[in-house]
N, C-alpha and C positions, 0 to 999 in steps of 0.2 A: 388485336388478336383475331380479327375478321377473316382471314388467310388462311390460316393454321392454330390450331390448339396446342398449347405447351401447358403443363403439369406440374411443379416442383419436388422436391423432397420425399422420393423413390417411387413416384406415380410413371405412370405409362406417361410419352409423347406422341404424340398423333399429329401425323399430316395428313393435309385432303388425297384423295386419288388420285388427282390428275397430277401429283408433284413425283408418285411410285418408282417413275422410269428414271428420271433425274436422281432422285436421289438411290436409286441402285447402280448409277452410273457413277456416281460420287464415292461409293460406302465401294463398290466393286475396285474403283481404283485405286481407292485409298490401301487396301489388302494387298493387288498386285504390286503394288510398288513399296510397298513394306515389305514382303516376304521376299519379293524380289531383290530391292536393294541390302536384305542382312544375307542373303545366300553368296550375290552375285559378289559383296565386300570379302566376305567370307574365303570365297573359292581364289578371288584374287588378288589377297594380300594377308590372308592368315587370321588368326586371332592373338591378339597381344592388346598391351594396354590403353595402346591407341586406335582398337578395334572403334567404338564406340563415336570416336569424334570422326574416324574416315567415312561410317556409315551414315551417320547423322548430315557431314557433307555432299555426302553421296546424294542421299536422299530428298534435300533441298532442291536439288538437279530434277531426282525422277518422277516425285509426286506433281508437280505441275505440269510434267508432259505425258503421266500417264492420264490424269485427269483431262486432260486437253484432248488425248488423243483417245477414252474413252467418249469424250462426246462427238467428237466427230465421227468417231464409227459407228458406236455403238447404234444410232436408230436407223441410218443404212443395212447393219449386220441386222437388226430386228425386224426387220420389213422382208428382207430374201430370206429367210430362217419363216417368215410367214407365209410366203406364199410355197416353198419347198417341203411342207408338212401341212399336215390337214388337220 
């Protein structure tokens, strides 16, 4: 546990600072590609009782390539967003 501090049974979790960016990149994808895959199942195929297993297949699909293509962008987009503002 020399890395990182973890807590148990309803304590805080704490990671060190230098892990911030990674893991906003992780928790940020994880969001887009949930909200996104129940709207986007939503919009193009309804709600019915097999809602639930289309999105979940869906979603196998787009958390691995939103997470993918969060890190790929994400600290290119963080560096010109830094140097574009003061």
């Amino acid at each position: 546990m020399t890395e990182w501090k973890m807590q148990y049974l309803g304590r805080k979790i704490m990671f060190k600072k230098k892990y911030s960016n990674l893991i906003f990149i992780l928790i940020m994808g994880f969001g887009m590609s949930l909200f996104m895959t129940l709207i986007i199942t939503y919009i193009n195929t309804g709600m019915d009782n097999e809602y639930a297993h289309r999105f979940l297949k869906a979603w196998t699909v787009s958390l691995p390539i939103a997470i993918l293509t969060s890190l790929l962008v994400g600290p290119p987009t963080k560096k010109f967003v830094d140097k574009i503002t003061k």
